[in-house]
C-alpha positions in Angstrom: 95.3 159.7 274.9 98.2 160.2 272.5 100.2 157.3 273.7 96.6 155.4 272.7 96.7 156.8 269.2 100.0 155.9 269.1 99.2 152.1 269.8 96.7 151.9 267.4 98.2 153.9 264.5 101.2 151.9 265.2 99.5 148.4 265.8 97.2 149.2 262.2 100.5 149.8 260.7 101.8 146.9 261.7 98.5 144.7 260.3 98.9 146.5 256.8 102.4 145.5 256.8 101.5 142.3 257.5 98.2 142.3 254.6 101.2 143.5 252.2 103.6 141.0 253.3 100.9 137.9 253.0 99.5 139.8 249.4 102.7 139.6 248.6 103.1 136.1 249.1 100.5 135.3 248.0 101.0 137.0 244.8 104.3 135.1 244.5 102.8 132.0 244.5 100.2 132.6 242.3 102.4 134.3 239.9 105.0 130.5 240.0 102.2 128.3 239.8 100.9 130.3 236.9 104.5 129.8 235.5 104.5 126.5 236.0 101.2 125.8 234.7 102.5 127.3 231.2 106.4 126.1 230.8 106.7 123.3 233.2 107.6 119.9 232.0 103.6 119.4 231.8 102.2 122.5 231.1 100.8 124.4 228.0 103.7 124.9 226.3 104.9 121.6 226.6 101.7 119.9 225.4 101.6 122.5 222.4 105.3 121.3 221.1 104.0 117.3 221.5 101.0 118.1 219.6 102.8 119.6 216.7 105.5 116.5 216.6 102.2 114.1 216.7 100.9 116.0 213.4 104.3 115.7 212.2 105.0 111.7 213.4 101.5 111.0 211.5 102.3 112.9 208.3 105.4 111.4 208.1 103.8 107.8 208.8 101.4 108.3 206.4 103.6 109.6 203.6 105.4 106.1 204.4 102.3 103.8 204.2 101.6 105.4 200.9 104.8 105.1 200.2 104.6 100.8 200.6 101.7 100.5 198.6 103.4 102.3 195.7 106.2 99.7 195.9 104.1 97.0 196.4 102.5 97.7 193.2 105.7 97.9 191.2 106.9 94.6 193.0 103.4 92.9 191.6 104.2 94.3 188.4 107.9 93.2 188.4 106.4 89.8 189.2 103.6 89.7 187.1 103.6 91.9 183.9 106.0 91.1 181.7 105.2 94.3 179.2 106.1 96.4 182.4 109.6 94.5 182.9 110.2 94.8 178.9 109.1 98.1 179.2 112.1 99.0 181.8 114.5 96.5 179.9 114.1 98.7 176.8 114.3 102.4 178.9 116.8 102.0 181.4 118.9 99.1 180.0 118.9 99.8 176.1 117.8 96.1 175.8 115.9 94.9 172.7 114.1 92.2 170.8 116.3 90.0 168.4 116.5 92.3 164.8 115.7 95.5 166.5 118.0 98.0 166.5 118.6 100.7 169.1 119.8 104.5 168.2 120.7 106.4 171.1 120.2 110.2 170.9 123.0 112.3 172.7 122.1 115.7 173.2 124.3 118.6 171.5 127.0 119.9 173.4 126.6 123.7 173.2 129.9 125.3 172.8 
């Protein structure tokens, strides 16, 4: 009877090491797909950093776009309105009309 008890303690010792070894393989597994599933070249973290660069590629794009239409009103005005271009002529060129006379104003030098 001993040597019977023996077996069998022996024999269920050697199924729980086997349940531990395949829970623990098991576990393994399950903890690298979970891994993988978060920082793989596909996973969550991955798909968090792309969706920031979109929101970034489409701000930039549309500070860009608003950008063009800016300039594409000056260049319509630069074609087309000749008080705008006598405008700039006057302010950034010190241009003026024939008898007009143009004072610049320097700005004291504080000693």
């Amino acid at each position: 009877m001993i040597t019977k008890k023996k077996t069998r303690s022996s024999s269920e010792q050697i199924a729980n090491t086997q349940k531990k070894i395949i829970q623990g393989v098991l576990f393994l597994i399950g903890f690298t797909l979970i891994f993988i599933f978060i920082f793989g070249n596909h996973g969550l973290f991955q798909l968090y950093k792309l969706e920031k660069e979109k929101k970034s590629v489409i701000n930039y794009i549309s500070n860009l776009r608003d950008e063009r239409e800016k300039l594409k009103i000056e260049k319509n005005k630069l074609e087309n309105d000749m008080k705008y271009l006598e405008k700039l002529a006057r302010e950034n060129y010190l241009m003026s009309k024939p008898g007009e006379k143009v004072f610049r104003v320097l700005p004291n030098k504080e000693k």
